[in-house]
C-alpha positions in Angstrom: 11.2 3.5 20.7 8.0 1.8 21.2 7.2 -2.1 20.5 3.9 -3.5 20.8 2.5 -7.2 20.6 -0.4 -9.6 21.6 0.4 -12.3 23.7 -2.2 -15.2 23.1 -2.7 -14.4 26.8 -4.8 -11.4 26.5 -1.7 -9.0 27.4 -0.4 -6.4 25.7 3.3 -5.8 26.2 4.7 -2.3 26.1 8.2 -1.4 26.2 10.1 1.4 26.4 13.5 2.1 25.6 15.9 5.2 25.3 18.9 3.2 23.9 20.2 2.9 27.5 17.2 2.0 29.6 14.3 -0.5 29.0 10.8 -0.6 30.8 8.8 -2.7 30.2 4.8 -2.6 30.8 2.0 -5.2 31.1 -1.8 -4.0 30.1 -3.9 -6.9 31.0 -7.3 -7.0 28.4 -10.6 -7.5 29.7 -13.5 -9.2 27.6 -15.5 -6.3 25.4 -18.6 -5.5 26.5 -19.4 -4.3 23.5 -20.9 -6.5 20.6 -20.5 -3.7 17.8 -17.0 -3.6 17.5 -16.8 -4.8 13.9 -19.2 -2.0 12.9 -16.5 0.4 14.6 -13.9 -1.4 12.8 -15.7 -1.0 9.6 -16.2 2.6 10.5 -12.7 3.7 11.0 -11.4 1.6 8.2 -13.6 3.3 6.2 -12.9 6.7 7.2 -9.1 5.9 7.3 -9.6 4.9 3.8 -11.1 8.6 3.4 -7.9 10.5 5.2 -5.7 8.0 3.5 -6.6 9.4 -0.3 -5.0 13.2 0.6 -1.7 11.7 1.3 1.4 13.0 -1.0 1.5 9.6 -2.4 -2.4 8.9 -2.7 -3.5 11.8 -4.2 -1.1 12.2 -7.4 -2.4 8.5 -8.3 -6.3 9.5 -7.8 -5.3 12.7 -10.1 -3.9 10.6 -13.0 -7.0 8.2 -12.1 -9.3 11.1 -12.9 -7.0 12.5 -15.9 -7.7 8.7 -17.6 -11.5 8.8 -16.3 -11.9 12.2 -18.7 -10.5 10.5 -21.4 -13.4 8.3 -21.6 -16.0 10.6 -21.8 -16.6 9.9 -25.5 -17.2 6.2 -24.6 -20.4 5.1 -23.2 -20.9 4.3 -19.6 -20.8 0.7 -20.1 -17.4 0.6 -21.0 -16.3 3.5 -18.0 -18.4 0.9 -15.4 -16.0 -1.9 -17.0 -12.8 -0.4 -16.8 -14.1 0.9 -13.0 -14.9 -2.3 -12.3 -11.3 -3.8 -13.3 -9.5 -0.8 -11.2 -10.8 -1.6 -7.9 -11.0 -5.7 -8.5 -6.7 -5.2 -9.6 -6.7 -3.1 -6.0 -8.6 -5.3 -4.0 -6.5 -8.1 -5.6 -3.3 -6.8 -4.3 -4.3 -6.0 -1.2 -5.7 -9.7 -0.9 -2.0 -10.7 -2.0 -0.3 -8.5 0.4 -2.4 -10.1 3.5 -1.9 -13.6 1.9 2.0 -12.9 2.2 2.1 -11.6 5.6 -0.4 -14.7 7.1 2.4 -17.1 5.4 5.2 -15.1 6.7 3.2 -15.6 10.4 2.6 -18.9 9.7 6.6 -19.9 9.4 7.2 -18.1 12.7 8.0 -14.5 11.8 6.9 -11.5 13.5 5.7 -9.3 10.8 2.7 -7.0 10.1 1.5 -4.1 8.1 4.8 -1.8 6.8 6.8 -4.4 8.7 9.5 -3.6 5.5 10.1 -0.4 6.6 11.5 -1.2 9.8 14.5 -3.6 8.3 17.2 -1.1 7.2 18.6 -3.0 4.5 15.0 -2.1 2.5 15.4 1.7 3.5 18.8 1.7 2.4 18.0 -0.1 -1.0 14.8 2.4 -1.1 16.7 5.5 -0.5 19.7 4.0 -3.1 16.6 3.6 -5.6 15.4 7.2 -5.4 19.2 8.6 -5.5 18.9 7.0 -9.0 15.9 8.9 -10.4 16.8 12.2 -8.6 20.0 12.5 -10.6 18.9 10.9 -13.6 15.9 13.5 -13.4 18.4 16.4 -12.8 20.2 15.2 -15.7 23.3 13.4 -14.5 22.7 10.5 -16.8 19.8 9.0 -18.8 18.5 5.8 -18.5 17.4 4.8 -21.9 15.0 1.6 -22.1 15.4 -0.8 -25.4 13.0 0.1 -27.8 11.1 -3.4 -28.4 10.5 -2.6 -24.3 9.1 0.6 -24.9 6.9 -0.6 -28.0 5.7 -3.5 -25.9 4.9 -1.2 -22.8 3.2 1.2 -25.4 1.3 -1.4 -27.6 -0.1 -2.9 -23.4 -1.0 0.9 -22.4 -2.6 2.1 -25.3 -5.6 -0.8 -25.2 -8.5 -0.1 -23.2 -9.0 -3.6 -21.9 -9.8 -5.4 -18.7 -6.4 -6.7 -18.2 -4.8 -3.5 -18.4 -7.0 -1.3 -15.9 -6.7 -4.2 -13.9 -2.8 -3.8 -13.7 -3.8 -0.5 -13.1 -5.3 -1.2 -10.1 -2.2 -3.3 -9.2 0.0 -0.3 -10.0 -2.0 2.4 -8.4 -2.0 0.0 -4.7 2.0 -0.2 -5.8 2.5 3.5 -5.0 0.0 4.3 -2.6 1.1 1.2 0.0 4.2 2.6 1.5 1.8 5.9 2.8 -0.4 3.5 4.7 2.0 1.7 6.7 2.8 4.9 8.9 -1.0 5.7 8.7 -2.2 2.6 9.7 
Protein backbone atom coordinates (compact mmCIF):
# COMPACT_ATOMS: atom_id res chain seq x y z
CA UNK A 1 0.00 0.00 0.00
CA UNK A 2 1.30 3.30 -0.72
CA UNK A 3 0.95 6.64 1.54
CA UNK A 4 2.10 9.95 0.44
CA UNK A 5 2.46 13.35 2.20
CA UNK A 6 4.21 16.86 2.23
CA UNK A 7 6.27 17.69 5.01
CA UNK A 8 6.42 21.56 5.34
CA UNK A 9 10.11 20.65 4.81
CA UNK A 10 10.06 20.19 1.22
CA UNK A 11 10.09 16.20 1.61
CA UNK A 12 8.05 13.88 0.31
CA UNK A 13 7.68 10.68 2.34
CA UNK A 14 7.04 7.39 0.66
CA UNK A 15 6.24 4.27 2.34
CA UNK A 16 5.82 1.02 1.59
CA UNK A 17 4.31 -1.66 3.17
CA UNK A 18 3.24 -5.42 2.41
CA UNK A 19 1.28 -5.93 5.69
CA UNK A 20 4.50 -7.41 7.18
CA UNK A 21 7.35 -5.16 6.13
CA UNK A 22 7.50 -1.21 6.01
CA UNK A 23 10.08 0.92 3.97
CA UNK A 24 10.08 3.88 4.14
CA UNK A 25 11.60 6.56 1.57
CA UNK A 26 12.72 10.27 1.63
CA UNK A 27 12.56 12.36 -1.96
CA UNK A 28 14.00 15.63 -0.98
CA UNK A 29 12.29 18.59 -3.50
CA UNK A 30 14.36 21.09 -5.14
CA UNK A 31 13.10 24.75 -6.08
CA UNK A 32 11.26 24.63 -9.74
CA UNK A 33 13.02 26.09 -12.34
CA UNK A 34 10.17 26.53 -14.09
CA UNK A 35 7.83 29.60 -13.74
CA UNK A 36 4.88 28.10 -15.90
CA UNK A 37 3.77 25.62 -13.68
CA UNK A 38 0.32 26.99 -13.10
CA UNK A 39 -0.26 27.06 -16.84
CA UNK A 40 0.63 23.14 -16.71
CA UNK A 41 -1.67 22.86 -13.85
CA UNK A 42 -4.34 24.48 -15.66
CA UNK A 43 -3.61 22.29 -18.61
CA UNK A 44 -3.97 18.97 -17.05
CA UNK A 45 -6.89 20.05 -14.94
CA UNK A 46 -8.39 20.87 -17.92
CA UNK A 47 -7.78 17.84 -19.79
CA UNK A 48 -8.49 15.73 -16.69
CA UNK A 49 -11.71 17.43 -16.69
CA UNK A 50 -12.02 16.11 -20.43
CA UNK A 51 -11.08 12.22 -19.51
CA UNK A 52 -13.10 12.70 -16.43
CA UNK A 53 -16.69 13.11 -18.53
CA UNK A 54 -16.38 9.22 -20.16
CA UNK A 55 -16.37 7.80 -16.75
CA UNK A 56 -19.34 5.22 -15.95
CA UNK A 57 -20.55 7.60 -13.54
CA UNK A 58 -19.95 11.01 -15.61
CA UNK A 59 -21.31 10.12 -18.69
CA UNK A 60 -25.00 8.78 -17.78
CA UNK A 61 -25.33 12.43 -15.99
CA UNK A 62 -24.03 14.41 -19.23
CA UNK A 63 -26.65 11.97 -21.22
CA UNK A 64 -29.72 13.05 -19.11
CA UNK A 65 -27.99 16.73 -19.25
CA UNK A 66 -28.38 16.56 -22.99
CA UNK A 67 -31.88 14.57 -22.87
CA UNK A 68 -33.19 18.03 -20.72
CA UNK A 69 -31.05 20.34 -23.13
CA UNK A 70 -33.48 18.84 -26.21
CA UNK A 71 -36.27 19.58 -24.31
CA UNK A 72 -35.71 23.18 -24.66
CA UNK A 73 -35.42 23.51 -28.12
CA UNK A 74 -38.88 25.16 -28.34
CA UNK A 75 -37.67 27.86 -25.92
CA UNK A 76 -35.47 30.56 -27.05
CA UNK A 77 -31.80 30.79 -26.37
CA UNK A 78 -32.09 33.23 -23.73
CA UNK A 79 -33.82 31.04 -21.45
CA UNK A 80 -31.25 27.69 -22.53
CA UNK A 81 -28.12 30.35 -21.72
CA UNK A 82 -30.08 30.90 -18.24
CA UNK A 83 -30.68 27.46 -17.23
CA UNK A 84 -26.81 26.81 -18.56
CA UNK A 85 -25.76 29.38 -16.67
CA UNK A 86 -27.46 28.02 -13.31
CA UNK A 87 -25.97 24.33 -14.09
CA UNK A 88 -22.48 25.13 -13.98
CA UNK A 89 -22.77 28.03 -11.12
CA UNK A 90 -24.91 24.89 -8.85
CA UNK A 91 -21.47 22.72 -9.95
CA UNK A 92 -18.94 25.16 -9.29
CA UNK A 93 -20.90 25.84 -6.09
CA UNK A 94 -20.37 22.40 -4.74
CA UNK A 95 -17.25 21.99 -5.66
CA UNK A 96 -16.42 25.42 -3.79
CA UNK A 97 -18.23 23.67 -0.73
CA UNK A 98 -16.42 20.43 -0.97
CA UNK A 99 -12.90 22.41 -0.83
CA UNK A 100 -14.33 24.68 1.87
CA UNK A 101 -14.99 21.37 3.99
CA UNK A 102 -11.79 19.74 3.48
CA UNK A 103 -9.55 23.31 4.36
CA UNK A 104 -11.72 23.18 7.76
CA UNK A 105 -11.27 19.64 8.21
CA UNK A 106 -7.13 20.68 7.73
CA UNK A 107 -7.50 23.37 9.70
CA UNK A 108 -8.67 21.26 13.06
CA UNK A 109 -5.74 18.93 12.49
CA UNK A 110 -6.96 16.18 10.25
CA UNK A 111 -5.25 14.64 7.48
CA UNK A 112 -7.63 14.55 4.77
CA UNK A 113 -7.83 15.27 1.02
CA UNK A 114 -9.60 14.61 -2.15
CA UNK A 115 -11.77 10.98 -1.82
CA UNK A 116 -10.25 10.88 1.61
CA UNK A 117 -14.04 9.09 2.45
CA UNK A 118 -13.26 6.37 0.59
CA UNK A 119 -10.44 5.21 2.45
CA UNK A 120 -12.42 4.95 6.04
CA UNK A 121 -14.28 1.59 5.87
CA UNK A 122 -17.13 2.39 7.88
CA UNK A 123 -18.32 4.77 4.61
CA UNK A 124 -17.63 1.80 2.21
CA UNK A 125 -19.44 -0.42 4.27
CA UNK A 126 -22.50 2.11 4.73
CA UNK A 127 -21.98 2.69 0.71
CA UNK A 128 -22.03 -0.89 -0.26
CA UNK A 129 -25.15 -1.41 2.58
CA UNK A 130 -26.85 1.54 0.55
CA UNK A 131 -26.54 -0.02 -2.89
CA UNK A 132 -27.58 -3.67 -1.48
CA UNK A 133 -30.90 -1.67 -0.88
CA UNK A 134 -31.60 -0.50 -4.43
CA UNK A 135 -30.22 -3.69 -6.05
CA UNK A 136 -32.98 -5.77 -4.38
CA UNK A 137 -35.48 -3.31 -4.31
CA UNK A 138 -34.84 -2.98 -8.16
CA UNK A 139 -34.99 -6.77 -8.60
CA UNK A 140 -38.08 -6.68 -6.81
CA UNK A 141 -37.56 -7.95 -3.36
CA UNK A 142 -39.48 -5.09 -1.89
CA UNK A 143 -40.70 -1.58 -2.88
CA UNK A 144 -39.93 1.37 -1.34
CA UNK A 145 -42.95 3.55 -1.77
CA UNK A 146 -42.42 7.40 -0.93
CA UNK A 147 -45.52 9.40 0.74
CA UNK A 148 -47.41 11.10 -1.80
CA UNK A 149 -47.34 14.85 -0.54
CA UNK A 150 -43.30 13.92 -1.01
CA UNK A 151 -43.66 12.88 -4.43
CA UNK A 152 -46.18 15.93 -5.32
CA UNK A 153 -43.63 18.24 -3.71
CA UNK A 154 -40.59 16.69 -5.57
CA UNK A 155 -42.84 16.85 -8.85
CA UNK A 156 -44.41 20.43 -8.40
CA UNK A 157 -39.93 21.51 -7.76
CA UNK A 158 -38.98 19.45 -11.06
CA UNK A 159 -41.47 20.36 -13.31
CA UNK A 160 -40.52 24.41 -13.08
CA UNK A 161 -37.96 25.61 -15.30
CA UNK A 162 -36.36 28.08 -12.92
CA UNK A 163 -32.96 29.11 -11.72
CA UNK A 164 -33.20 27.42 -8.50
CA UNK A 165 -33.90 24.25 -9.82
CA UNK A 166 -31.15 23.85 -12.59
CA UNK A 167 -29.11 25.16 -10.06
CA UNK A 168 -29.80 22.01 -7.76
CA UNK A 169 -29.19 20.41 -10.83
CA UNK A 170 -25.92 21.31 -10.87
CA UNK A 171 -25.58 20.29 -7.22
CA UNK A 172 -27.03 16.89 -8.01
CA UNK A 173 -25.17 16.17 -11.22
CA UNK A 174 -21.52 17.04 -9.02
CA UNK A 175 -23.41 14.55 -6.28
CA UNK A 176 -22.95 11.56 -8.61
CA UNK A 177 -20.14 12.34 -10.65
CA UNK A 178 -17.69 13.02 -7.28
CA UNK A 179 -17.04 9.60 -6.17
CA UNK A 180 -15.41 8.83 -10.04
CA UNK A 181 -12.92 11.63 -9.46
CA UNK A 182 -11.40 10.68 -6.32
CA UNK A 183 -9.66 7.48 -7.92
CA UNK A 184 -9.03 9.71 -11.06
CA UNK A 185 -7.60 12.48 -9.42
Amino acid sequence: MHYYYTHPSKKIFLSLSDQENIEELEIKLEKSRSTNGLIIYIFLAILGGILLNFMPCVLPVLSLKVYSFIQLKEKNTTIVKRNCLAIILGIIFSFLLLALIIILLKLFGNQVGWGFQFQNYYFLIFLALIILVFAMNLLGFFEIILPGKFLNFINSKSSKDNFQTNFLSGLFATLLATPCSAPFL
